[in-house]
C-alpha positions in Angstrom: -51.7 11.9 1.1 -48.8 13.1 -0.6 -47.3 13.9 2.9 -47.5 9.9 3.7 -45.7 8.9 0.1 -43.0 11.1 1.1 -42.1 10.1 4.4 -42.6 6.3 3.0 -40.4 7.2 0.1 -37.8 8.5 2.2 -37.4 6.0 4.8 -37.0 3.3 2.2 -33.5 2.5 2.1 -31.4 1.5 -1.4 -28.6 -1.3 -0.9 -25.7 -1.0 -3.7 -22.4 -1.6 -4.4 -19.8 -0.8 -7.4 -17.9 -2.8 -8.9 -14.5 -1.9 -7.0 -16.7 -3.1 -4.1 -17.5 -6.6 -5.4 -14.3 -7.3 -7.1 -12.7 -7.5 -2.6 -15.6 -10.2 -1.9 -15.0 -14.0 -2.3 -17.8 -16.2 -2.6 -17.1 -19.7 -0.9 -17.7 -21.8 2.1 -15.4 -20.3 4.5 -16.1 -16.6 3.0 -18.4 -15.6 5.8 -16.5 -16.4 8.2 -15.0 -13.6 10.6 -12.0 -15.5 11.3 -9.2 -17.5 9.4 -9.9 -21.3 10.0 -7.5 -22.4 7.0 -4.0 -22.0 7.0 -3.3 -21.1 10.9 0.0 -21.9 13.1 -2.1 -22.6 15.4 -5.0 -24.8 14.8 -8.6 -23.1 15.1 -10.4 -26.2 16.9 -7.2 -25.7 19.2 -8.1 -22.0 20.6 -11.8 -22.8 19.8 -12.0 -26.1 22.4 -8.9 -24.4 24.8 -11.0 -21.4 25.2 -14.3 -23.0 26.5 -12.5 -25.6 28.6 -10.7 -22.4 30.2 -13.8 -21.7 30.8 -15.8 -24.1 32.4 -12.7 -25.3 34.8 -12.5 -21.4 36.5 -15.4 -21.9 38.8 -14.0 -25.0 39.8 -10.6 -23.8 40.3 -11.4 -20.8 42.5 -14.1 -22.9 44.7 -11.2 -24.5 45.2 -9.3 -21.8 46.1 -11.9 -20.3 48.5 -12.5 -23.7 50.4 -9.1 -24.5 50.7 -8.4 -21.2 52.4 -11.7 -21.5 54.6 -10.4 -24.9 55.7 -12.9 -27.2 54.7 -10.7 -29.1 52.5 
């Protein structure tokens, strides 16, 4: 029995932080974010949209590609 409370008590894992700790995190709407969406040179919905279109045209580009070299085009 004791055996059992051990092993429980020792698996059970204690989540803390000091006060240097808290004092670095900013509470917000944009705080969870792992990326800067204010303040950029370049506009996030830029790279965001820009990336995805990239994409979704680079099958269509090398298809291209491969039946323009077969000849079928």
């Amino acid at each position: 029995m004791f055996g059992q409370q051990l092993i429980r008590f020792s698996t059970r894992r204690a989540f803390s932080s000091s006060i240097r700790q808290q004092a670095h995190f900013k509470e917000g709407v944009y705080s969870n974010l792992p990326v800067k969406v204010h303040n950029r040179k370049i506009p996030f919905g830029l790279i965001h949209f820009g990336f995805f279109t990239l994409g979704f045209l680079v099958p269509f580009f090398s298809s291209f590609v491969q039946m323009r070299k077969s000849g079928l085009m």
